[in-house]
DOLO-457090 format. One record per residue (C-alpha): residue in one letter; x, y, z. Coordinates in Angstrom, 3 decimals, padded with zeros to 6 digits. Layout:
residues N
a  X  Y  Z
...
//
This chain:
residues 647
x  175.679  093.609  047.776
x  177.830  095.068  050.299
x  178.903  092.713  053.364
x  180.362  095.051  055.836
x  180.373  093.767  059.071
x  179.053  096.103  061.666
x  181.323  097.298  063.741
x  179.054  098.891  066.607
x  176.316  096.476  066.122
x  174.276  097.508  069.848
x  174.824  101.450  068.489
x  173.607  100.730  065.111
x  171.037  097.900  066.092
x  168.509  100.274  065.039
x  169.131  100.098  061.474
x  171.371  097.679  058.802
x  171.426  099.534  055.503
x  171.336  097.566  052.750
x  172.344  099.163  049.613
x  173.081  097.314  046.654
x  176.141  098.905  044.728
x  176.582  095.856  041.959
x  175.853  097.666  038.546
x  173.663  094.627  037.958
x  171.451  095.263  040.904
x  171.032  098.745  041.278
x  168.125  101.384  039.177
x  169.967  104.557  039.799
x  167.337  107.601  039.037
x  168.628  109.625  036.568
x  168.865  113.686  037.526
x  165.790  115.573  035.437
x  167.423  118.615  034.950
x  170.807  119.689  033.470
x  172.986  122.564  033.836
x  174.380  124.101  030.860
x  178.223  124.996  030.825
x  179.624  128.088  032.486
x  180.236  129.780  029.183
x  176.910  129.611  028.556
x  175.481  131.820  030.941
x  176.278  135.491  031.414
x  175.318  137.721  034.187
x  173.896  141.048  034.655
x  172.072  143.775  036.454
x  172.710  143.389  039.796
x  173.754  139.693  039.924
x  176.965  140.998  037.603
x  177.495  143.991  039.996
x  177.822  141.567  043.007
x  180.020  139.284  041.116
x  182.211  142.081  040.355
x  182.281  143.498  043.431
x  183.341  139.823  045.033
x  186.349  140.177  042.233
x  187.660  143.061  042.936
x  187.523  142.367  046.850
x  187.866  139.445  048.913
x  187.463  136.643  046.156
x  189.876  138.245  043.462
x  192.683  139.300  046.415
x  192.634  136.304  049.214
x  195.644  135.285  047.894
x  196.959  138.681  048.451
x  195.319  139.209  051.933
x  196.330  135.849  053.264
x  198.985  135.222  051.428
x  200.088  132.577  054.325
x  197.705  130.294  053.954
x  196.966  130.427  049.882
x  200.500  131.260  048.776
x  203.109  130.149  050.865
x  201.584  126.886  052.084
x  202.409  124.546  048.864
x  200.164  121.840  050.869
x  199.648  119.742  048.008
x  203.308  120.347  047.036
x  206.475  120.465  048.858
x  204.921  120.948  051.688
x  202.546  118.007  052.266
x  202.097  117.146  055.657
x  203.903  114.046  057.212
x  204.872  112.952  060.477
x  206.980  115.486  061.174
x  204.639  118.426  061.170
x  202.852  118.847  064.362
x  202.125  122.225  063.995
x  200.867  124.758  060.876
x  200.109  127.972  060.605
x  195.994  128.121  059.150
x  195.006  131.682  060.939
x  192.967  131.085  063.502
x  193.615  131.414  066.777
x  193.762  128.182  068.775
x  196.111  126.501  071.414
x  199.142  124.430  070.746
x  199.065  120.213  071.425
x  197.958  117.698  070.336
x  193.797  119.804  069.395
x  195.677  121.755  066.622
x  196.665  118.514  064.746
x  193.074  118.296  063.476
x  193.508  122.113  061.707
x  196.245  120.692  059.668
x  194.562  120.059  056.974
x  192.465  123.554  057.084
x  194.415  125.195  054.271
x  193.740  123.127  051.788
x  189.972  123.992  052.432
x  190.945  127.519  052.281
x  192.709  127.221  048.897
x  190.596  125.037  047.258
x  187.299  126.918  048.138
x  188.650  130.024  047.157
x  189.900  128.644  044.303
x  186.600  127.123  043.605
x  184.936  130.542  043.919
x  187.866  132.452  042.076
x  187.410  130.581  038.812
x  183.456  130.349  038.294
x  183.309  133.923  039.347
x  185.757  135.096  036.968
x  184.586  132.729  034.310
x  181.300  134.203  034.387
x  182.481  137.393  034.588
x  184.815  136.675  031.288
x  187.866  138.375  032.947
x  191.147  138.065  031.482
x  193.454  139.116  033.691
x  192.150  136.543  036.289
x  191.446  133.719  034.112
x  194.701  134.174  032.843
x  196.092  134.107  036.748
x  194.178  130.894  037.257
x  195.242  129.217  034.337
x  198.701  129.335  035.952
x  198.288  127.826  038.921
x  195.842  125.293  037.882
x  198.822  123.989  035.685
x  201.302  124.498  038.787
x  197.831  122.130  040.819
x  198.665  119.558  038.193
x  202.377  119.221  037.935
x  201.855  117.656  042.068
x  199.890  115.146  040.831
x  202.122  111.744  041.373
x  202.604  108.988  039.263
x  199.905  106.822  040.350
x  197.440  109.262  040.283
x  197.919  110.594  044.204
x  196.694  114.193  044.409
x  196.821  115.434  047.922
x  197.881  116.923  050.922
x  200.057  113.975  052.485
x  203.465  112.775  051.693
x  203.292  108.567  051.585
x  204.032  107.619  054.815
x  200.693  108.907  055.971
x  198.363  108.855  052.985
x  195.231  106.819  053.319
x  196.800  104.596  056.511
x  194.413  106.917  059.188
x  192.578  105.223  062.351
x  191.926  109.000  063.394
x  191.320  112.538  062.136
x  192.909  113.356  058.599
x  191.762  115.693  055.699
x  192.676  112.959  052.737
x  189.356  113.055  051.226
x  188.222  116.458  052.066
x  191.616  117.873  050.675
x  190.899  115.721  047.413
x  187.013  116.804  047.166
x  187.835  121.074  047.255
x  190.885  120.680  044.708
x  188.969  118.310  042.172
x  185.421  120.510  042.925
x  187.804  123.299  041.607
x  189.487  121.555  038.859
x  186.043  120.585  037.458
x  184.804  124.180  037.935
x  188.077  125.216  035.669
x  187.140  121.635  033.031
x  183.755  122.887  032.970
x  184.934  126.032  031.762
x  187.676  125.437  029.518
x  186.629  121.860  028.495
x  190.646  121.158  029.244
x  190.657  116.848  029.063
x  194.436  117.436  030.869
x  191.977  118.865  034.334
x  189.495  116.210  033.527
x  192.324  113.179  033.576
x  193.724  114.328  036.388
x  190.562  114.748  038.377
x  189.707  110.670  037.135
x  193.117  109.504  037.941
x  192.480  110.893  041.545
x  189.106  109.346  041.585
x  190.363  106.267  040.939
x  193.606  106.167  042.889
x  191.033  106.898  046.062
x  189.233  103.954  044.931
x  192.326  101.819  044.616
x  193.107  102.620  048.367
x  190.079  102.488  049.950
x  188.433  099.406  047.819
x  184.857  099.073  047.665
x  183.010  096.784  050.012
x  186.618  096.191  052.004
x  188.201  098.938  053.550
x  186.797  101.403  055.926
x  187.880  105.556  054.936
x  185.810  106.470  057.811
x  187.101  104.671  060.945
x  188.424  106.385  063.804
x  189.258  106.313  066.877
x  187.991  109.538  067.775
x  184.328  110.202  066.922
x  184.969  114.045  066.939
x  186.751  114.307  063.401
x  185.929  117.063  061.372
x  188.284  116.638  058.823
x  187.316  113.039  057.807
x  183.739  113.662  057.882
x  183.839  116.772  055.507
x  184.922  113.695  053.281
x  181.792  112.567  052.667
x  181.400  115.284  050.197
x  184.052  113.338  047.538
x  180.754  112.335  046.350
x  180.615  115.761  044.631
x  183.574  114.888  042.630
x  181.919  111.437  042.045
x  178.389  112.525  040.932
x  180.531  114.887  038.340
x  182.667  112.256  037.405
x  179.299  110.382  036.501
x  177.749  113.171  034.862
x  180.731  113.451  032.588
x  181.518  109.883  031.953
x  179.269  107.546  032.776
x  181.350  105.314  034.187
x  179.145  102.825  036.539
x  182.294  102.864  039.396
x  182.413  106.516  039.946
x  178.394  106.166  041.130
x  178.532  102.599  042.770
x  181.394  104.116  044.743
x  178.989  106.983  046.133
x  176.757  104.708  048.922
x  179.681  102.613  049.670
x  180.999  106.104  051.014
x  177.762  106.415  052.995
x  177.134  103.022  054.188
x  180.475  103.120  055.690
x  180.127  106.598  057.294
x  177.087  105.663  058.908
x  178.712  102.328  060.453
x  181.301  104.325  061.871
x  180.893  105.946  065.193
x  180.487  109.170  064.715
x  179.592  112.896  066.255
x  177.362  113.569  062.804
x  173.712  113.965  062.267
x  174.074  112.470  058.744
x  174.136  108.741  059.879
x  171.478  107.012  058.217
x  170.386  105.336  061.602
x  169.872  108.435  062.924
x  168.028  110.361  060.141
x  165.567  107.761  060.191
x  164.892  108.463  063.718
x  162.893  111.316  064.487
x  163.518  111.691  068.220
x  167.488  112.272  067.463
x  167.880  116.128  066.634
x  170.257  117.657  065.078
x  173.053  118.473  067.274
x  176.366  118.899  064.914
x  178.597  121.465  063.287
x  176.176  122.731  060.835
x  178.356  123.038  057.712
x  179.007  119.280  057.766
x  175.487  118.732  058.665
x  174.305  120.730  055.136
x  176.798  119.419  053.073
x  176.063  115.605  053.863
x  172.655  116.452  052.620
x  173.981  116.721  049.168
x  175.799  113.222  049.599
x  172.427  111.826  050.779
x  170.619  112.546  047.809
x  173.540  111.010  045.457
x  173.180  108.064  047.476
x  169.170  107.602  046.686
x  169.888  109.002  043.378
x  172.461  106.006  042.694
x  170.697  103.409  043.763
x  167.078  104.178  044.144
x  166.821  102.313  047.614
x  163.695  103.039  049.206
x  165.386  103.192  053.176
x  167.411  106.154  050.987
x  164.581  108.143  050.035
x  163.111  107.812  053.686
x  166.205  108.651  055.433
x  166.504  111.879  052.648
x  163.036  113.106  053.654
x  163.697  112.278  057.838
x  166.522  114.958  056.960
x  165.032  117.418  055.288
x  162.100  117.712  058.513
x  164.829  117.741  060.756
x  166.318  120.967  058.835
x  162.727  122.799  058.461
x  162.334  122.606  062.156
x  165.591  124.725  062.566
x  165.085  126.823  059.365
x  164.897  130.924  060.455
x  162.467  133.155  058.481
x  165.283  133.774  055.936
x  165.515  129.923  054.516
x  168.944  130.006  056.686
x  169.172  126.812  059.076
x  170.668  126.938  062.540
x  174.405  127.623  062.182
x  176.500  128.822  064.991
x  178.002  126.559  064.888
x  176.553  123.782  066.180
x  172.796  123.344  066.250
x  173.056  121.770  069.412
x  169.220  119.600  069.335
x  167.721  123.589  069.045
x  164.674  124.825  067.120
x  165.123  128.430  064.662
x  164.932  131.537  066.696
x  165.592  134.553  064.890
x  167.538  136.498  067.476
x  169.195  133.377  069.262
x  170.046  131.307  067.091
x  172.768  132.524  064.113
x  173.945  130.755  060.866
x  177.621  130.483  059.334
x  178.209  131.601  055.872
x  179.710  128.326  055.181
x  176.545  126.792  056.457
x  174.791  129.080  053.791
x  176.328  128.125  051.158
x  176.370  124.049  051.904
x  172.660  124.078  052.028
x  171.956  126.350  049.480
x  174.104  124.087  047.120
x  172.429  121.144  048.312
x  169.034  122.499  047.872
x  170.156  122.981  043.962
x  171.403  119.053  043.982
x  167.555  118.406  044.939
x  166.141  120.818  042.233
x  167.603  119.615  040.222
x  167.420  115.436  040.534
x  163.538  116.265  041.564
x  162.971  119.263  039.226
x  160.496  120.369  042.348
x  160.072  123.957  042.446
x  160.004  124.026  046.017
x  163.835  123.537  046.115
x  163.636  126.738  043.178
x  161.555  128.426  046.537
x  164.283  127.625  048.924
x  167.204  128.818  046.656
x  165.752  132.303  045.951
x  164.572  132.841  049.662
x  167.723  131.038  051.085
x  170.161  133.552  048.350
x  168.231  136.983  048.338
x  167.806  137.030  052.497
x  170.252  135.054  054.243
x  173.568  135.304  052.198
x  172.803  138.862  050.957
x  171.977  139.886  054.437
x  175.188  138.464  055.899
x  177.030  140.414  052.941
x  177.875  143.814  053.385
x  175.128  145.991  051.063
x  178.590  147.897  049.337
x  181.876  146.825  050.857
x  183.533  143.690  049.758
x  183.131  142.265  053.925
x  180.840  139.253  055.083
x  179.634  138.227  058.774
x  181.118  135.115  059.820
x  178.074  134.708  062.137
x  175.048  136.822  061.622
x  170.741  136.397  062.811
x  168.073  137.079  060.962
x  167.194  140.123  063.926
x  170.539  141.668  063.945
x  170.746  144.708  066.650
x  173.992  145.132  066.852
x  177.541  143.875  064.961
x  180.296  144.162  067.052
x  181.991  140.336  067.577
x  179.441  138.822  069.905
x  175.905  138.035  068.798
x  173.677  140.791  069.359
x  175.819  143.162  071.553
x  177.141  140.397  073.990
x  180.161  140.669  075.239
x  180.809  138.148  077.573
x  183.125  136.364  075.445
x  186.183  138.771  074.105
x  187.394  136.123  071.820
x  183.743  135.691  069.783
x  184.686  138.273  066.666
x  182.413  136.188  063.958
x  179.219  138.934  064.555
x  180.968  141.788  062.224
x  182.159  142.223  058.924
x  185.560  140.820  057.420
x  187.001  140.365  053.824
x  189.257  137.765  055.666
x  187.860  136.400  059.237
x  191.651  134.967  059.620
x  191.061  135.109  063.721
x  187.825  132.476  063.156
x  188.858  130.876  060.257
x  189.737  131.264  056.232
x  186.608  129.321  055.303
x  183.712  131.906  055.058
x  184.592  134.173  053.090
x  186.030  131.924  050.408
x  182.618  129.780  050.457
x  181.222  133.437  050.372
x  182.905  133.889  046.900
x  181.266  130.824  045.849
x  177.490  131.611  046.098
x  176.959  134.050  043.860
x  178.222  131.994  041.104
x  176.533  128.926  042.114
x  173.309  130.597  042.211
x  174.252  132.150  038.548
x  175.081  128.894  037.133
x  171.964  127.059  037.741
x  169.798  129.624  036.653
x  169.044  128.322  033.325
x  168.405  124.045  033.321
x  167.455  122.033  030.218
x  165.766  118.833  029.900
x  166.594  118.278  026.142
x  164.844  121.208  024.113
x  163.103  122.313  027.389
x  164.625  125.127  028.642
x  164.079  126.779  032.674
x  164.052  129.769  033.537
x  164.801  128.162  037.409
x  166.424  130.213  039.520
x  165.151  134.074  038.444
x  166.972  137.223  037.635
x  168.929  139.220  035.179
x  170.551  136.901  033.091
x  170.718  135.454  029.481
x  171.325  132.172  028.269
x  173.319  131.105  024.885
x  172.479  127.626  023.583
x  172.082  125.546  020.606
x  168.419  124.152  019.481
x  167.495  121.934  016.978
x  171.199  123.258  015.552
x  170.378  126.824  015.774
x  172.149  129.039  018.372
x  169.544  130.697  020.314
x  170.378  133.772  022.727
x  167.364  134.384  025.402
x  167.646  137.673  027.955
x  166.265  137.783  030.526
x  166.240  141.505  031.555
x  164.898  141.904  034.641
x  165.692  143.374  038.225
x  164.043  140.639  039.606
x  163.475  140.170  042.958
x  163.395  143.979  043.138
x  160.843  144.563  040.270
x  157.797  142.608  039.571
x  158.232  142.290  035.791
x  160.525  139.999  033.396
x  160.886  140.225  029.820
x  162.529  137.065  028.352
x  164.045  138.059  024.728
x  164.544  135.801  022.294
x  167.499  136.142  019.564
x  167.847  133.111  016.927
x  168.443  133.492  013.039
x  166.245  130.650  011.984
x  162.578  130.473  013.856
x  163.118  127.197  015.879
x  160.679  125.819  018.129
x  161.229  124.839  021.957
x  159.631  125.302  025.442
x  160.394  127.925  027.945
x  159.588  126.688  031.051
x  159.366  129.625  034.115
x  159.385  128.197  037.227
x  156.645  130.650  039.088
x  158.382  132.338  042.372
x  157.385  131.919  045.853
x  154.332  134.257  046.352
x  153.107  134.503  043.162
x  149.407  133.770  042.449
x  148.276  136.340  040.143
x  150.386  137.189  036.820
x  150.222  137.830  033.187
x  152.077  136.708  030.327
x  151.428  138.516  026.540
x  151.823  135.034  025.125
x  149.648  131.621  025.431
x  150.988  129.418  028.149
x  149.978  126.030  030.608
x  150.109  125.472  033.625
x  152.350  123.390  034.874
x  152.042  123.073  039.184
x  154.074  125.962  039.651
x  155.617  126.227  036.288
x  154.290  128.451  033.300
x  155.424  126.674  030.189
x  155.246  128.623  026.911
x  155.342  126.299  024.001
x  155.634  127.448  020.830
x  157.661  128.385  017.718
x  160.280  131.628  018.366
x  161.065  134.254  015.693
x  163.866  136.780  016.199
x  163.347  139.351  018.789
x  160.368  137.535  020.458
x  159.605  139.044  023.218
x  157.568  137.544  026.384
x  156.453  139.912  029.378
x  156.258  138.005  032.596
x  153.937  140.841  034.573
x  153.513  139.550  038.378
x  151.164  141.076  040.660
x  152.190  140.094  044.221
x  151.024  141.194  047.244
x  152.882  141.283  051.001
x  152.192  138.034  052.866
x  152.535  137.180  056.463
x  154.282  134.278  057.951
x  154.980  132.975  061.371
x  158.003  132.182  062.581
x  158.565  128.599  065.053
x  158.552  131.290  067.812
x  155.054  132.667  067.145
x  156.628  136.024  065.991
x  155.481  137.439  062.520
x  157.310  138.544  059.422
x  156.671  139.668  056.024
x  157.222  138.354  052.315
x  157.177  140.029  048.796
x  157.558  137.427  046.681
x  160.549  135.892  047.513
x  161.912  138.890  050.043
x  161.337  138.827  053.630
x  161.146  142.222  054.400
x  163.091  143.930  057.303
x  163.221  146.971  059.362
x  166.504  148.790  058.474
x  168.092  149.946  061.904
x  170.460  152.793  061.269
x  173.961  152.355  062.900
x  177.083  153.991  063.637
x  180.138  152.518  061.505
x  183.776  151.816  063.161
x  186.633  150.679  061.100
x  188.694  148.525  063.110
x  191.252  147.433  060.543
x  192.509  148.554  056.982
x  193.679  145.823  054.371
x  196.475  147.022  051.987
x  195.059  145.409  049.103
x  191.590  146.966  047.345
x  190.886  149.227  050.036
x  189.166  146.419  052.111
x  188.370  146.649  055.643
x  187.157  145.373  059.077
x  183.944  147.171  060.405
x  181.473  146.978  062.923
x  177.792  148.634  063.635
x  176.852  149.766  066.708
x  172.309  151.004  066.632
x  172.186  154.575  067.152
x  168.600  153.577  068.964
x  168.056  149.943  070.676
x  164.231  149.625  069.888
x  162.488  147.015  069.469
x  159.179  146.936  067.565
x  155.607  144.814  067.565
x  153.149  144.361  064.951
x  150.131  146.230  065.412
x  148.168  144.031  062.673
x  147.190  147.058  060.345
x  147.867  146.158  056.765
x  151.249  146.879  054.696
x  151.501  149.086  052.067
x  153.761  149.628  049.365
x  155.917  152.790  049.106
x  155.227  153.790  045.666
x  156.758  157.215  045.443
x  160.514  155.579  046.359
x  162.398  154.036  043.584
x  163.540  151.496  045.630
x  161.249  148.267  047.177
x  160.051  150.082  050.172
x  157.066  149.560  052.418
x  154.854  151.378  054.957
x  153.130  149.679  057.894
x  151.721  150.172  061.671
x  154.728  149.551  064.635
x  154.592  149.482  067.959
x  157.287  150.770  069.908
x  158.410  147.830  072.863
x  159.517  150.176  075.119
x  157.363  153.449  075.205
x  154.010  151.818  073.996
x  153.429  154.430  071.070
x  152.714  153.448  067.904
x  154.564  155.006  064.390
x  154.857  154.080  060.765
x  157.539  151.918  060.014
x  159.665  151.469  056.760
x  160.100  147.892  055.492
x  162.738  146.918  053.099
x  164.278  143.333  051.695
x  166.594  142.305  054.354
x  169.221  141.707  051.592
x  170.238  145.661  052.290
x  170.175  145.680  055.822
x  173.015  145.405  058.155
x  171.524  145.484  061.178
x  167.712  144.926  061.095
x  164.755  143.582  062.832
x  162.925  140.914  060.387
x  160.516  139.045  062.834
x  157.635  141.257  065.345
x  156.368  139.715  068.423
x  152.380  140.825  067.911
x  151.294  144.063  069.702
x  148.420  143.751  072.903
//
């Protein structure tokens, strides 16, 4: 049992976690579903046009467009940071003394991520050239791994001895995420050892139940609170393994976080309480989420599952129309408001990730729901439709992208509100996490629980396994969300029998399927024996549904797509990249109008190729009402999505 002994007992009076991390004690819950490996999935359709269109731009040339930060920077190398560096050059603007000590660590973020987002996306894609790029400088990664097992950013006078802000663990959780990303495709046990020696060299230094890796003096440290998320590498460790230390060590991490005092909504005693909003930087926020659930997972403690479920109300009540949370970039105690309130892309990315821990540990299709919405609105509406660019900052009603939210201007040095294949004047941390979403969503489209198979997270796709020891191939060929059918194809030599388990998408109550099926809550499992070139037709009839916003204001939902009124803009190109032909833009409306709903129904364009829709507007200003085009906000760049209700 851990003994800790409080260390702010009147601030934490509240609460005294008690988690027990002996092996003998504990009844971790183990996770329901299972990813399959990398090489297992391929893209296509549209998902393998937006992969390829992240390779060719900002994820396949960071290293060329910053090369400062990725290249020249050998942070985990010669250059680890010591005592002597007070100063480092990590892009963004900021002011000298003793504030820009806690970027220090920022480019090992920006390597790692990318990194991260550079391998599974070129994995997926199968590519070559890249993969044969990567290979090199994963080996370079290892050859700084010390003796002991030390991989990280600092030389050994400051490693693990911190009373204050320090990247240690955060540095260790992006480089080891990214490792395992590379293991998990190449099945390399040289990447896997030296992922476990730094596992356990952490573990060495900061011993369980008698050290403290969160204490500091300041309770404003961003860098040692992105830590928390080592429990990434842990629950992969686990996963792969088994080893019983790499999951005790996960709510030691957590117990000790939440003793510490800290600036982060994550502490248990404060999750627990519902009168304490959320008030931090939002990507930390997200990404504790994940560590959360590991924590319940490995242990099963009840006051874990409560605190878990205080934290996900806290997040609906700042959740926009687009599944995006408050973001921008700290939430600040505020509720979702679609034209005030923004979301980072790294904020995007940490929940949607942590939304696919809980699928998957729960296999509740409401986390499926929140992936899809969160993916196909949010991140592909803060993407540029065509260029390789993403908005640092962006709302779910965008009217205007030119630095500032929404046309304001007040502040000259705001630039997150545009579109950037780099964002160096912000930070190098979006767009890398931006080259990481894509393939996260790809990878955990297909789960297994043994021979079940699920379809989970939709789209065009196919899956190569082995059943029963026959290699099965099933397609999904689809242009899903954008079309309402799926045909699932099934290729095997030998008839082998298994269940395909769809989850059903947000939306959906009437379909039909050309094959016998159950129901399932909101799964439609087809059991049965498959023959070569099977085919099953998933037809679903869905309908446009309305939804209100926290704010009272309407919007609209086809299937998973909240729909959007496309505002056309004038483009300006405020900076050419050498590499790829990337660039800097922003939109300016050629018309500032704002639009109610007028209540008359919503019909579907059917003489457009593309997902269109008609319905009733009212304009703000001049009181006259017109018909309206409505498309998936996915494709817009600037848009209205939500409609105050006309008189």
């Amino acid at each position: 049992m851990i003994t800790f002994k409080l260390r702010y007992i009147g601030y934490l009076l509240p609460i005294l976690i008690c988690l027990h991390v002996n092996s003998q004690t504990i009844q971790p819950i183990s996770e329901i579903q299972v990813k399959f490996s990398i090489n297992q999935i391929v893209p296509n359709g549209w998902l393998k046009e937006k992969l390829s269109q992240n390779l060719k731009g900002f994820t396949g040339n960071l290293d060329q467009l910053e090369p400062a930060l990725i290249q020249e920077d050998d942070i985990y190398g010669k250059d680890r940071l010591s005592k002597k560096v007070q100063h480092k050059n990590v892009g963004a603007i900021s002011d000298a003394g003793e504030f820009q000590s806690q970027f220090l660590w920022w480019n090992s973020e920006t390597q790692s991520n990318w990194l991260d987002g550079y391998i599974r996306t070129a994995a997926l894609l199968r590519d070559t050239i890249h993969l044969n790029k990567i290979a090199t400088k994963i080996n370079y990664i290892l050859s700084t791994q010390d003796a002991d097992g030390y991989l990280g950013i600092y030389d050994k006078e400051l490693r693990y001895h911190f009373n204050d802000e320090n990247g240690e663990l955060w540095s260790k959780t992006t480089i080891c995420r990214a490792l395992l990303s590379w293991y998990n495709y190449t099945n390399d046990c040289r990447v896997l050892d030296a992922v476990i020696k730094c596992a356990d060299n952490v573990m060495q230094n900061y011993t369980i139940n008698k050290s403290h890796p969160f204490a500091t003096k300041n309770p404003n440290a961003g860098g040692l609170t992105h830590g928390l998320a080592f429990t990434d590498v842990l629950e992969q460790l686990y996963a792969i393994t088994k080893n019983r230390n790499y999951l005790d060590y996960i709510p030691f991490l957590y117990q000790d976080f939440s003793i510490q005092k800290l600036n982060e909504d994550a502490q248990q005693f404060k999750l627990l309480n519902a009168s304490i909003p959320l008030m931090g930087h939002s990507v930390h926020t997200y990404e504790h989420l994940r560590s959360i659930a590991a924590s319940y997972q490995a242990t099963g403690e009840k006051s874990l599952k409560s605190t878990l479920e205080g934290f996900l109300k806290k997040i609906e009540k700042e959740t926009t129309a687009s599944g995006a949370a408050i973001g921008d970039e700290f939430i600040g105690g505020r509720t979702a408001d679609e034209t005030k309130t923004g979301y980072e892309y790294c904020s995007l990315l940490e929940l949607m990730d942590a939304y696919i821990s809980l699928f998957m540990k729960t296999n509740n299709p409401v986390y499926g729901n929140k992936i899809e919405k969160l993916f196909f609105n949010a991140a592909l509406g803060a993407s540029h439709p065509t260029e390789s660019a993403i908005c640092y900052l962006k709302t779910d009603n965008s009217y205007a992208l030119e630095g500032g939210k929404n046309g304001d201007q007040s502040d000259k040095s705001q630039t997150r509100y545009r579109y950037s294949p780099v964002h160096k004047e912000a930070a190098v941390c979006c767009v890398p996490n931006a080259g990481k979403i894509v393939a996260s969503y790809v990878e955990h489209m297909w789960l297994h629980q043994g021979d079940n198979i699920y379809a989970a997270l939709l789209g065009p796709s196919e899956l190569k396994t082995v059943i029963k020891g026959e290699r099965i191939t099933i397609k999904e060929i689809t242009n899903y969300p954008y079309q309402d059918e799926i045909i699932f194809k099934i290729e095997c030599k030998k008839n082998t029998a298994f269940n395909l388990i769809i989850r059903k998408p947000e939306g959906l109550n009437d379909y039909v399927l050309n094959m016998p099926y159950e129901k399932e809550g909101d799964f439609i499992k087809i059991n049965r024996v498959w023959k070569n070139g099977a085919t099953l037709r998933l037809k679903m009839h869905l309908k446009v549904q309305l939804h209100q916003t926290h704010q009272g204001e309407q919007y609209f939902m086809y299937g998973p797509l909240v729909l959007a009124h496309d505002i056309e803009a004038n483009q300006k190109v405020t900076k050419y990249y050498p590499v790829a032909g990337l660039k800097e833009m922003t939109y300016t409306p050629v018309v500032k109008s704002i639009y109610l709903y007028t209540g008359k129904p919503i019909s579907k364009n059917k003489n457009s190729k593309e997902l269109l829709f008609n319905t009733n507007m009212q304009d703000l200003e001049t009181g006259k009402n017109m018909t309206l085009e409505l498309m998936p906000m996915g494709k817009t760049i600037l848009r209205q999505t939500t409609f105050k209700k006309a008189d």
